[in-house]
TORDO-915968 format. One line per 2 residues: number of its first residue (from 1); for each residue z, y, x of N, C-alpha, C. Coordinates in Angstrom, 1 decimal. Layout:
! TORDO-915968
NUM = Z:Y:X:Z:Y:X:Z:Y:X; ...
! end
This chain:
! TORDO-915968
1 = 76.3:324.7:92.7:77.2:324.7:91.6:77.5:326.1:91.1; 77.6:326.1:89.9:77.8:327.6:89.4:79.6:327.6:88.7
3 = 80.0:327.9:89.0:81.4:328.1:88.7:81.6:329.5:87.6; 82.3:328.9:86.4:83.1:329.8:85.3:84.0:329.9:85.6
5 = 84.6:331.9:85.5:86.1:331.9:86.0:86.2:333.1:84.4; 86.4:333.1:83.9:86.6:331.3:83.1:86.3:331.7:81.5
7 = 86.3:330.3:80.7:86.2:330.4:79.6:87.7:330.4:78.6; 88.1:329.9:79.6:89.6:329.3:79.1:91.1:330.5:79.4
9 = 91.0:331.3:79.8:91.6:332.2:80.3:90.4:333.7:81.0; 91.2:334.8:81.3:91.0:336.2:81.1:91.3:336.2:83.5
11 = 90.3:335.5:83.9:90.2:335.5:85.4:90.9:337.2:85.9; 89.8:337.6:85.7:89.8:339.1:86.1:90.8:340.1:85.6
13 = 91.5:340.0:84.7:92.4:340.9:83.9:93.2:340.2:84.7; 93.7:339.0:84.9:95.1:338.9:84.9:95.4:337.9:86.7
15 = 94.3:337.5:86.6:94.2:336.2:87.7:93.1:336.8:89.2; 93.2:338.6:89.1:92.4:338.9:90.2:92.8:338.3:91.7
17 = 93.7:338.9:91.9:94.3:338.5:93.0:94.4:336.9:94.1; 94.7:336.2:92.9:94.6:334.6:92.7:93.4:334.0:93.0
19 = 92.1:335.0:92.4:91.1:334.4:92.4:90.5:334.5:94.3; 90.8:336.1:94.6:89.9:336.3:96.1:91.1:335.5:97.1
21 = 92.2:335.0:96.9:92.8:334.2:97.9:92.4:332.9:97.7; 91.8:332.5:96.5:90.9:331.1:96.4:89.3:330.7:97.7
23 = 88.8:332.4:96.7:87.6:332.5:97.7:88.0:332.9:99.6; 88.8:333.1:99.8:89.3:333.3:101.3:89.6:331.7:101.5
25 = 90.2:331.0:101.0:90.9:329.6:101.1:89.4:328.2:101.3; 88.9:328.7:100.0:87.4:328.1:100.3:87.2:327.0:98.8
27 = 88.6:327.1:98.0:88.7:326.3:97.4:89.7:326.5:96.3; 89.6:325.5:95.1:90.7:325.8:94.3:91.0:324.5:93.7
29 = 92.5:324.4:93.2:92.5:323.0:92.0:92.8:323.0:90.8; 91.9:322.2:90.1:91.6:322.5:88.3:92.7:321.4:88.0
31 = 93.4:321.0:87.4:94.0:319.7:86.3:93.0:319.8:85.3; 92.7:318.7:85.0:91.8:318.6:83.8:92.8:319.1:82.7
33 = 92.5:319.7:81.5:92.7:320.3:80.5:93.3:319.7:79.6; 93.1:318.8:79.3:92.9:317.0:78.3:94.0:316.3:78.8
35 = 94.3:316.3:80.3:94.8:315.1:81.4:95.4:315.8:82.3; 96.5:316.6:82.2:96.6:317.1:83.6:96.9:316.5:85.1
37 = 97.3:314.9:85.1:97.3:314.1:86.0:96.0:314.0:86.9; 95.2:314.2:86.0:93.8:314.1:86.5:93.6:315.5:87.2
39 = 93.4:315.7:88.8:93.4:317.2:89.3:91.6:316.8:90.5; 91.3:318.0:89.9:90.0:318.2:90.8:90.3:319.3:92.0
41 = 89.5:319.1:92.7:89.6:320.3:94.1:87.9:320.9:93.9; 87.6:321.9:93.6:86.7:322.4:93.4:86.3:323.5:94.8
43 = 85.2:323.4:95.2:84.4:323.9:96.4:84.1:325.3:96.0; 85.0:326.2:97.0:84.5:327.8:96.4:83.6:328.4:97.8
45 = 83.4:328.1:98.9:82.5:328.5:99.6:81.2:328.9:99.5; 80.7:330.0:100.2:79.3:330.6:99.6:78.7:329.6:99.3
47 = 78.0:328.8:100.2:77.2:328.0:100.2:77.1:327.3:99.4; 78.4:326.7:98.4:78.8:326.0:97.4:78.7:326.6:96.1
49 = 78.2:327.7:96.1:78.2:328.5:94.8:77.1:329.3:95.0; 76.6:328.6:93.6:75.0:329.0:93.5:75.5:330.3:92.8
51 = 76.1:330.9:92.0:76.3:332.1:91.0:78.1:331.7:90.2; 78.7:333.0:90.4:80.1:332.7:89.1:79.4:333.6:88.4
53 = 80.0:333.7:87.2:79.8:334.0:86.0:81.5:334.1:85.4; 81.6:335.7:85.4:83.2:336.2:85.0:83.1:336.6:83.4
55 = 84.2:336.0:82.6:84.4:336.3:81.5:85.9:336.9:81.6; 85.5:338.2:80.5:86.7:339.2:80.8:86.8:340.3:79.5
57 = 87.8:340.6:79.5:87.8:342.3:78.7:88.4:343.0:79.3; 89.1:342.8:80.9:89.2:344.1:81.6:88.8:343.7:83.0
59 = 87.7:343.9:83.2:87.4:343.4:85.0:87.7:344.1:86.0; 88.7:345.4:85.2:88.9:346.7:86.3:90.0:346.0:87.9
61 = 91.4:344.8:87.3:91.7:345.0:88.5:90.5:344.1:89.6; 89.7:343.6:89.2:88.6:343.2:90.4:87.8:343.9:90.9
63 = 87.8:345.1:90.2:87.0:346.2:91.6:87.5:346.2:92.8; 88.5:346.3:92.8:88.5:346.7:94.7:88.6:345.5:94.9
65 = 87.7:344.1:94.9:87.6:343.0:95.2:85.8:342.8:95.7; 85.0:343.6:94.8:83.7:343.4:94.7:82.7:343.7:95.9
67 = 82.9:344.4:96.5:82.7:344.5:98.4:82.8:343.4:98.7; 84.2:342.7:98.9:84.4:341.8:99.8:83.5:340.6:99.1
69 = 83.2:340.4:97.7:82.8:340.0:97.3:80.9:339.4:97.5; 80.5:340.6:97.6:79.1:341.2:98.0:78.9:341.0:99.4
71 = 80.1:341.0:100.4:79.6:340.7:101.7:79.9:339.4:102.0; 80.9:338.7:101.7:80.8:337.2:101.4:79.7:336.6:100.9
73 = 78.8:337.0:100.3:77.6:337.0:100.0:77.9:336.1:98.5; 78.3:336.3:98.0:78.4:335.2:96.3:77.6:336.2:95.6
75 = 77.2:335.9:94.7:76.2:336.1:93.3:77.3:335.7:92.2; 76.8:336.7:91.6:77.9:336.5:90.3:77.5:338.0:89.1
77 = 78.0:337.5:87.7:78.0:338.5:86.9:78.4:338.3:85.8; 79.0:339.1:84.8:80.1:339.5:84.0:79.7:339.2:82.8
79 = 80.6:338.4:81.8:80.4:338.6:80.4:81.3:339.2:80.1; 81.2:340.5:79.5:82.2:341.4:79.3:82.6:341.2:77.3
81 = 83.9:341.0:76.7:84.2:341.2:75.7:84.6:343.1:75.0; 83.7:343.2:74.4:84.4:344.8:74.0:83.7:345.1:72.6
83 = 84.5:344.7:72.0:84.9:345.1:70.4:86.1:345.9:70.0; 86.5:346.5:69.0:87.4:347.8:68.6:88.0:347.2:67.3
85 = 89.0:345.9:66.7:89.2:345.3:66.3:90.2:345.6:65.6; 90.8:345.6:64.2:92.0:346.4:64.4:93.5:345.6:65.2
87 = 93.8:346.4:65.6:95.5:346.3:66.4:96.2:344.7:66.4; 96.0:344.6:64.7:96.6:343.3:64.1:95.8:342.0:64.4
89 = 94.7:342.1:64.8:94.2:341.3:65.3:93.6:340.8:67.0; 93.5:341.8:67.5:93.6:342.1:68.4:95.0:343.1:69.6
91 = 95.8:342.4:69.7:97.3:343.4:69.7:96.9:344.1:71.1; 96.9:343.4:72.0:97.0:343.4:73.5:95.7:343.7:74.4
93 = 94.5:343.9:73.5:92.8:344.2:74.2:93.1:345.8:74.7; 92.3:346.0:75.8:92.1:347.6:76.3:91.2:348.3:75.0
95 = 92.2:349.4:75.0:91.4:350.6:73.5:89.7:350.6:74.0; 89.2:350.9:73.5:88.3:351.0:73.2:87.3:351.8:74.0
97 = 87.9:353.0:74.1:87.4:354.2:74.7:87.7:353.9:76.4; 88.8:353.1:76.9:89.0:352.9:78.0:87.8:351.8:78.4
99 = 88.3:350.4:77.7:87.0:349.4:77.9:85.7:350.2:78.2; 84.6:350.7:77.2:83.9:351.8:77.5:83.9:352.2:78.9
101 = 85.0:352.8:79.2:84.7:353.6:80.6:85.0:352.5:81.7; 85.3:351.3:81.6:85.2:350.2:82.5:84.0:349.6:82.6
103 = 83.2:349.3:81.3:82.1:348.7:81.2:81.4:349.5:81.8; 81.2:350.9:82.0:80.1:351.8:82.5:80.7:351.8:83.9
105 = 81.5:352.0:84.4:82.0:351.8:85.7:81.2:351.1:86.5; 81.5:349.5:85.8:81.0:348.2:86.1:79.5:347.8:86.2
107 = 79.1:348.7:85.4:77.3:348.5:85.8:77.0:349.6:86.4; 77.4:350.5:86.4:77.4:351.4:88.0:77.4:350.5:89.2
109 = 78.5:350.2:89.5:78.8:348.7:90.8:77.7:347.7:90.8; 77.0:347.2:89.8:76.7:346.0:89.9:75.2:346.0:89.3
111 = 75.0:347.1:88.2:73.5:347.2:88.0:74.1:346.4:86.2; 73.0:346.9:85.5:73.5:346.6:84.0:72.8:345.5:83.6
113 = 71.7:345.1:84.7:71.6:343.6:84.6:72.3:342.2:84.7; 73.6:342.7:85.2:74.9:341.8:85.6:75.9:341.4:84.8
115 = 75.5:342.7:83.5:77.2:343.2:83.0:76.5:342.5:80.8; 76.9:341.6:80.7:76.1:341.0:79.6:77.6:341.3:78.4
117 = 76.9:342.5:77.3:78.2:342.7:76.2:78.2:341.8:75.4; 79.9:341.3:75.0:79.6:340.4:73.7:80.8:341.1:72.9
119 = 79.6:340.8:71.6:80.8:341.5:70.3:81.0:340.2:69.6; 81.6:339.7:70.7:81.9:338.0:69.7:83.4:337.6:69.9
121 = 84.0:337.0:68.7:83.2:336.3:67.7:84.0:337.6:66.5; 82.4:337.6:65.6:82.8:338.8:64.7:83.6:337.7:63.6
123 = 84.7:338.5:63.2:85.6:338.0:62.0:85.8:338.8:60.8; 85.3:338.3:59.7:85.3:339.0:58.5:86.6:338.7:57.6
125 = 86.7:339.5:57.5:87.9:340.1:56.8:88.4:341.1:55.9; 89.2:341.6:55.0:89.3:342.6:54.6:89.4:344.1:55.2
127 = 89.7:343.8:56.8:90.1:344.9:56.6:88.7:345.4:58.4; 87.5:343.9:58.4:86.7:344.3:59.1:85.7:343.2:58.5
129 = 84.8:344.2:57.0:84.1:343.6:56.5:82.5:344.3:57.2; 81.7:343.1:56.4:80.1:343.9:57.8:79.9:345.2:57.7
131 = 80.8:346.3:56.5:80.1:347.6:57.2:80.8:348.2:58.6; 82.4:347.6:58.3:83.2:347.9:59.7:82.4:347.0:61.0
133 = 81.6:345.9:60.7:80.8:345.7:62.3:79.6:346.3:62.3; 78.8:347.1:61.2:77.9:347.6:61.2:77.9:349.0:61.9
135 = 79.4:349.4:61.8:79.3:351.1:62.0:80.2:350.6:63.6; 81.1:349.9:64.0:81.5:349.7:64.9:80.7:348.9:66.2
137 = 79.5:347.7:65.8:78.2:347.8:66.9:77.7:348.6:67.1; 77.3:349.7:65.6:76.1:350.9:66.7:77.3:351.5:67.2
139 = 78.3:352.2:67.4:79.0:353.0:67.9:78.8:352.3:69.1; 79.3:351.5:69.5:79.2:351.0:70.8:78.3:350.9:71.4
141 = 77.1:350.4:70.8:75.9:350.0:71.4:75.1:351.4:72.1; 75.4:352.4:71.6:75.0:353.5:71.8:75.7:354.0:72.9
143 = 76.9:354.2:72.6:77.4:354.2:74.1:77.2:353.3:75.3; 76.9:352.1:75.2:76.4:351.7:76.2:75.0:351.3:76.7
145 = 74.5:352.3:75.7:72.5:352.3:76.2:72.5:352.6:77.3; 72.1:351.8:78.2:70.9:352.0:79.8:72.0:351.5:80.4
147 = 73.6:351.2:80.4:74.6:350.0:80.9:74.9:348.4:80.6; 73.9:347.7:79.9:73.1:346.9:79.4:72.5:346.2:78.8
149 = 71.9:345.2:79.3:70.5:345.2:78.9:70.7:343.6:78.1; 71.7:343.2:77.3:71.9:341.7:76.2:73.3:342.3:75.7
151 = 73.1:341.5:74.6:74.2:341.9:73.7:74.1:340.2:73.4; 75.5:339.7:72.8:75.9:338.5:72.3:77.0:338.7:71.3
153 = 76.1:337.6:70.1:77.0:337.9:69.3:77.3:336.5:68.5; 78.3:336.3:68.1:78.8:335.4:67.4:79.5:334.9:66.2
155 = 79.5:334.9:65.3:81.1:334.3:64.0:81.8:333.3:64.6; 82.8:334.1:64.2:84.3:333.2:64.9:84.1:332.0:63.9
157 = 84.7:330.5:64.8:85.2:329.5:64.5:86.5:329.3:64.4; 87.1:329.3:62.4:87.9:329.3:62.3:88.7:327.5:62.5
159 = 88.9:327.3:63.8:89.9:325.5:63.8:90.9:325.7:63.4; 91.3:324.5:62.4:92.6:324.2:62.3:93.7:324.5:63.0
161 = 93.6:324.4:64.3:94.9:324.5:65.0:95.0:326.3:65.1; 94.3:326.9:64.4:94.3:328.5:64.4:95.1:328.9:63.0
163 = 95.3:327.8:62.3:96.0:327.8:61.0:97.1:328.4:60.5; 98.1:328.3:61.7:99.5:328.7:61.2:99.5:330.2:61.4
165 = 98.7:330.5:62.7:98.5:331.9:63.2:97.5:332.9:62.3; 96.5:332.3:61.8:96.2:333.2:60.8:96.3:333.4:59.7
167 = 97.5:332.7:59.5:98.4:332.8:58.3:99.3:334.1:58.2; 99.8:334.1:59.6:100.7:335.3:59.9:99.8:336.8:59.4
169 = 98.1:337.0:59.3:97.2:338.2:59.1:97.4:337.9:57.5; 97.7:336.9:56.5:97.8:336.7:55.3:99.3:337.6:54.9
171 = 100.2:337.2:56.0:101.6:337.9:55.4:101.4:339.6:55.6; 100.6:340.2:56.6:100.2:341.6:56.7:99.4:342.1:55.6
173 = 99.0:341.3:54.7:97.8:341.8:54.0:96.6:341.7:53.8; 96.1:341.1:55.0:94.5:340.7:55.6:94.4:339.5:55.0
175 = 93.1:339.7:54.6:92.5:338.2:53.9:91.4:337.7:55.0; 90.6:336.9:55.1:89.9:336.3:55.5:89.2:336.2:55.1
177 = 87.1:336.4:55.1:86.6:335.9:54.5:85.7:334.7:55.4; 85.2:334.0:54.8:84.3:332.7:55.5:83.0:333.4:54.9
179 = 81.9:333.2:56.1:80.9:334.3:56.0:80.1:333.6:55.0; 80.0:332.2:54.5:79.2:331.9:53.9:79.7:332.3:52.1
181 = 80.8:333.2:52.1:81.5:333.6:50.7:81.1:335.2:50.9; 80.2:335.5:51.4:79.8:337.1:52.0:78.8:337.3:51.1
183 = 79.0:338.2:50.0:78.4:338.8:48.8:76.3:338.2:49.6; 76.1:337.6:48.2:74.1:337.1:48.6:73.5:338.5:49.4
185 = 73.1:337.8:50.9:72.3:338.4:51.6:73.1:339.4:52.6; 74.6:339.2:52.2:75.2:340.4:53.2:74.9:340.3:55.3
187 = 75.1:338.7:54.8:75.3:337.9:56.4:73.6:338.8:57.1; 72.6:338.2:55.8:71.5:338.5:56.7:71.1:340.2:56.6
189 = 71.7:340.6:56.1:71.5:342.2:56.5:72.5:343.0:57.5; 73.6:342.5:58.0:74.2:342.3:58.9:73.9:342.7:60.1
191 = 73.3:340.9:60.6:72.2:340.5:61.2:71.1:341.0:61.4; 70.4:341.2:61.1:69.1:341.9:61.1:69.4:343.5:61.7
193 = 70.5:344.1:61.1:70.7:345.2:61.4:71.1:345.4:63.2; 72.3:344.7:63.2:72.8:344.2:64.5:71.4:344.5:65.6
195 = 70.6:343.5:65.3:69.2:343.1:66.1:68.6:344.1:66.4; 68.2:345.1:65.3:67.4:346.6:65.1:68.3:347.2:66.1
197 = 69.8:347.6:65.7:70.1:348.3:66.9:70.4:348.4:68.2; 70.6:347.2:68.5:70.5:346.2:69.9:69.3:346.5:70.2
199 = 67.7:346.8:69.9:66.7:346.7:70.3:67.1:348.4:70.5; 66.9:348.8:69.5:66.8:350.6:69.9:68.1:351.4:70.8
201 = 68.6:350.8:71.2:69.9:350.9:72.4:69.3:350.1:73.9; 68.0:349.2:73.7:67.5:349.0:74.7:68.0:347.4:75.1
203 = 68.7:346.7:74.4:69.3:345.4:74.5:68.4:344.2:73.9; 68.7:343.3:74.8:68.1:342.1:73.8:69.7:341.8:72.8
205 = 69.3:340.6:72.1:70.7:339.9:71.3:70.3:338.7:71.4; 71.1:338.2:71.6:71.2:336.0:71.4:72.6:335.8:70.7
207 = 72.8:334.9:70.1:73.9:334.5:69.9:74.5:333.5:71.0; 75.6:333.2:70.3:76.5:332.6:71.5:77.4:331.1:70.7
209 = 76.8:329.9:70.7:77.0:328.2:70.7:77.1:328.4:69.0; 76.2:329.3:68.3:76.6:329.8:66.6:75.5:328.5:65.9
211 = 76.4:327.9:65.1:75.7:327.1:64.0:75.4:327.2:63.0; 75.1:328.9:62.6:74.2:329.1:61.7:73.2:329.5:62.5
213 = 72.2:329.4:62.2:70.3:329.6:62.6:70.4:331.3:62.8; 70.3:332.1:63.1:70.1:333.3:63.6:69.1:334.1:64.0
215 = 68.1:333.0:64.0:66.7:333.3:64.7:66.2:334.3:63.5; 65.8:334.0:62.1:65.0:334.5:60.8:65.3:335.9:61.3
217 = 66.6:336.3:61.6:67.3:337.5:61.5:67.0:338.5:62.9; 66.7:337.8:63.8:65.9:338.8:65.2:67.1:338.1:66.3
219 = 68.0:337.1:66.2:68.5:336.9:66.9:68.7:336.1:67.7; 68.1:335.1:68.7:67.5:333.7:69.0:69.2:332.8:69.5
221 = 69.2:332.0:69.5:70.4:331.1:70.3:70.0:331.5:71.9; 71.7:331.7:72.2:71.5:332.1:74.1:71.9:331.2:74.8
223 = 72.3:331.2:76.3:72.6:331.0:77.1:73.7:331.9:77.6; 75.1:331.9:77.8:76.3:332.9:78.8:75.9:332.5:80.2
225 = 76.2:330.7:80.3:75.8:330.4:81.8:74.8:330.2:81.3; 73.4:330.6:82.0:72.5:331.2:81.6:71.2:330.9:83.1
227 = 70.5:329.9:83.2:69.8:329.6:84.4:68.9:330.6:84.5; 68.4:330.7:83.0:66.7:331.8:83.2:67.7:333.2:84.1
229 = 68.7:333.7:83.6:69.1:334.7:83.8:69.4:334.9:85.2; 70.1:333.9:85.8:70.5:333.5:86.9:69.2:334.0:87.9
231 = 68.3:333.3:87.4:66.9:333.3:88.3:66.2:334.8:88.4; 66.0:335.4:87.5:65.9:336.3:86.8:66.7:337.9:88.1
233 = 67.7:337.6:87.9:68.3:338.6:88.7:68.6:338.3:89.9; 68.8:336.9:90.8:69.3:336.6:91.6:67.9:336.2:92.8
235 = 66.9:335.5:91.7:65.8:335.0:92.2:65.9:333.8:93.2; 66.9:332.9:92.1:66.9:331.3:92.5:66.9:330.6:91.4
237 = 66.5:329.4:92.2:66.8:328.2:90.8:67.9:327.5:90.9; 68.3:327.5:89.5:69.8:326.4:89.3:69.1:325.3:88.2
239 = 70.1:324.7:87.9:69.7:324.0:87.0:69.7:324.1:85.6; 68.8:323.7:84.7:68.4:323.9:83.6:69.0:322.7:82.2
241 = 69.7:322.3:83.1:70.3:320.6:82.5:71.5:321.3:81.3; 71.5:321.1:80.4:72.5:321.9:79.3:74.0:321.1:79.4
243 = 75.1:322.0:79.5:76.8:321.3:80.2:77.1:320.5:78.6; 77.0:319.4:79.2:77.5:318.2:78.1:78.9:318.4:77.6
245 = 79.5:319.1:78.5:81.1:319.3:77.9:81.1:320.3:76.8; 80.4:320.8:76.5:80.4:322.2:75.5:80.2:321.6:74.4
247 = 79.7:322.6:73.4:80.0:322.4:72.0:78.5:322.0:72.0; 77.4:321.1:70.8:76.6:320.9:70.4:75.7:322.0:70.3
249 = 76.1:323.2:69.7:75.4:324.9:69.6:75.4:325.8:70.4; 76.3:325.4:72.1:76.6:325.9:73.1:75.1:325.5:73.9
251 = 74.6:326.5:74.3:73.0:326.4:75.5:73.5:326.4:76.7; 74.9:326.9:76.9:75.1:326.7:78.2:74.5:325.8:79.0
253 = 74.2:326.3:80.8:73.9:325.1:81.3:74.9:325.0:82.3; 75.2:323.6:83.1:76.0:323.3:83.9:77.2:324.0:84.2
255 = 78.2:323.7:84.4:79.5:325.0:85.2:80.3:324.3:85.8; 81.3:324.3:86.7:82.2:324.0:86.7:83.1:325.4:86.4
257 = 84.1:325.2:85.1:85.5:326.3:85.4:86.6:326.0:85.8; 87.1:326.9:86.2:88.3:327.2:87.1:89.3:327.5:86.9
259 = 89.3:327.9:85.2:90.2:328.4:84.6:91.3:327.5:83.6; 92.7:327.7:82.9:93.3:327.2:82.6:93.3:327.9:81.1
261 = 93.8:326.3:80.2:94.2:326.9:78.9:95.5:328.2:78.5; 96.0:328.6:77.6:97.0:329.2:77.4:97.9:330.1:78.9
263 = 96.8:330.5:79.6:97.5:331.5:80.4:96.9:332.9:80.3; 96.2:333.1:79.0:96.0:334.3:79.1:96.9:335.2:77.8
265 = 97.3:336.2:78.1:98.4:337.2:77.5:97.9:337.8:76.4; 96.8:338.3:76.1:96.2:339.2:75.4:96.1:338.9:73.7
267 = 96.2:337.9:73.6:97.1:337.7:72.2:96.2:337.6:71.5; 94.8:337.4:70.9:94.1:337.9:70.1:94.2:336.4:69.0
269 = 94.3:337.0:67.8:94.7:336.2:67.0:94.1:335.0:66.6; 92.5:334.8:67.0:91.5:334.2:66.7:91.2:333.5:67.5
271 = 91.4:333.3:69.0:91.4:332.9:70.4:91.5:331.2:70.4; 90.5:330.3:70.7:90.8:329.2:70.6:91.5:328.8:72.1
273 = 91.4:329.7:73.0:91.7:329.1:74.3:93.7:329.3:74.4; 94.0:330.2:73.3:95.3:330.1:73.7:95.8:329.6:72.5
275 = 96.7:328.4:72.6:97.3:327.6:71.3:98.5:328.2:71.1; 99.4:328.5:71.9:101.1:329.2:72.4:100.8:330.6:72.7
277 = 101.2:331.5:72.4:101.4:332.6:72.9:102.4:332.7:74.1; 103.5:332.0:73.5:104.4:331.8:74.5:104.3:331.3:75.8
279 = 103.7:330.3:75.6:103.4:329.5:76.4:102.4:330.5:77.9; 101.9:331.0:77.3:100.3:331.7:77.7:101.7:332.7:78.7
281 = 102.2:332.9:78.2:103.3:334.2:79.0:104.2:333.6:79.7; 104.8:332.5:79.6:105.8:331.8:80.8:104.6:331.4:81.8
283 = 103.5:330.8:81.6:102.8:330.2:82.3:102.0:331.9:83.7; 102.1:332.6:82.8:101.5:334.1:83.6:102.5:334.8:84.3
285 = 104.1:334.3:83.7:105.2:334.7:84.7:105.1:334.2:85.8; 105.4:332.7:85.4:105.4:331.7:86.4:104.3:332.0:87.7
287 = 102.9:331.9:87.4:102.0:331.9:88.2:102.2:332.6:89.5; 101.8:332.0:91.1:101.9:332.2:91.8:100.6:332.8:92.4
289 = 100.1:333.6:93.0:99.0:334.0:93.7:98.5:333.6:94.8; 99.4:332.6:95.3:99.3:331.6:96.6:99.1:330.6:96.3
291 = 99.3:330.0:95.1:99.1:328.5:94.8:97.5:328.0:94.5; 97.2:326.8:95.2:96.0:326.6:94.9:95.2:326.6:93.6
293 = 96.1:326.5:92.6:95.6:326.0:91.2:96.6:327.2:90.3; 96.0:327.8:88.9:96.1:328.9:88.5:97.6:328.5:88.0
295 = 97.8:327.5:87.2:99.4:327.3:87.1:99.9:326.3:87.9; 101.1:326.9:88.4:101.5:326.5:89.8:102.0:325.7:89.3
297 = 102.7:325.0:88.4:103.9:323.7:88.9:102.4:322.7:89.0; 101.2:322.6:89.1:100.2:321.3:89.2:100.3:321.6:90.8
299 = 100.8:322.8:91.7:100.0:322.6:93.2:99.6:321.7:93.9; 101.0:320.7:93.6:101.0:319.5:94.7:99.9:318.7:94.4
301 = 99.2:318.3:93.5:98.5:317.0:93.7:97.1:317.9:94.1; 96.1:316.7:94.5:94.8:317.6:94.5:93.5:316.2:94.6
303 = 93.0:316.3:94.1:91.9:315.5:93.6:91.0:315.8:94.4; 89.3:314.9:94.3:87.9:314.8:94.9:87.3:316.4:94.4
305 = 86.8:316.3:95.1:85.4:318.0:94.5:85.0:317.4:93.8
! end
């Protein structure tokens, strides 16, 4: 089983601690998302875990975890978020220049085949139209040549339930554009460019579950949970069966995650995983580091693996 910690919350920023008393315990419990009546007990033991796969924009407090990590013998590696977005849309992410010196940290520890960047999901706007992601990917990409080796990238999906909140970037002044209203040919020169300097920085690029076609432009549809990759670095096989729960443009394959809706803090305006801000912050007060399951008032019940 390959376990996501997580897609739904920020594991490593905020849930380190929580997490290595899981893996000491041998186990953890999810409430389904949809149903929280409905609770799973999910198998965290070596043997039980073919590869996790951490999604994060700060995985620093998990360093002094990665030892114990490595001698417990789990397999595992990083989708790291690091983009430089302005403030207003991003309130609560690590500056830029810090992330940077985490992400290089991090493939120091772990090798830059582990540490996969994503500048996703890009949002156009007034006040970060493609030449602000054109001059803001090479900056980055540059600094992280020979720290790794894939880049992912994506256009945000604007859902409805994101409505009221990006309404609040309309009362600042920021407009919104929808990429398909992007002056003829901007998207694919963009794109194309993206790809060019991803290549000469030493990176591949895939996108990430994107429903426009990407390929014309040098950018193929990817995999995050990612079997070739898996195999690739770890030199096993998982399975190649694509996770039915995801979106239709999602390649993912199989996962189980671990993580919860609306407990991550970091605020980013565009975030489909947190509905409440509020919410996201009583539930991160609340949270206990002893409780089997990441928000504690679910501990008591516990369901089949």
């Amino acid at each position: 089983m390959i376990i996501s910690a997580s897609r739904r919350t920020d594991i490593p920023a905020f849930y380190s601690q929580w997490f290595m008393n899981r893996i000491c315990a041998g186990h953890c419990v999810v409430p389904n998302p949809f149903n929280p009546t409905q609770v799973a007990r999910v198998a965290l033991e070596p043997e039980q875990v073919e590869a996790i796969v951490f999604w994060t924009r700060n995985p620093r407090p998990l360093f002094p975890h990665l030892e114990e990590l490595d001698q417990r013998g789990y397999r595992y590696y990083f989708q790291y978020t690091l983009m430089n977005n302005p403030r207003v849309m991003d309130p609560k992410t690590p500056a830029a220049k810090g992330a940077l010196d985490t992400l290089r940290e991090l493939s120091d520890r772990v090798g830059p085949a582990r540490v996969v960047w994503r500048y996703d999901p890009i949002v156009f706007s007034s006040i970060t139209d493609p030449e602000f992601h054109l001059k803001t990917y090479a900056t980055l990409a540059r600094a992280l040549r020979s720290h790794t080796f894939r880049s992912v990238v994506s256009i945000v999906d604007l859902y409805p339930k994101l409505d009221a909140r990006l309404r609040q970037l309309k009362d600042r002044g920021v407009t919104l554009t929808l990429p398909e209203r992007l002056p003829a040919g901007r998207l694919a020169s963009l794109m194309r460019t993206l790809a060019s300097t991803a290549a000469e920085n030493g990176m591949e690029i895939t996108s990430c579950a994107e429903t426009i076609d990407l390929a014309p432009y040098g950018i193929r549809p990817g995999k995050c949970i990612d079997d070739e990759l898996i195999g690739r670095i770890f030199g096993i096989q998982v399975t190649g069966k694509k996770d039915p729960s995801q979106r239709k443009a999602c390649g993912c394959v199989v996962s189980k995650d671990i993580g919860m809706y609306d407990t991550c803090p970091f605020g980013c305006l565009y975030c489909y995983a947190t509905t409440s801000f509020d919410r996201a912050k009583i539930r991160q007060r609340e949270h206990r580091p002893d409780s089997p399951s990441l928000v504690s008032k679910r501990d008591t019940t516990e369901g089949p693996d």
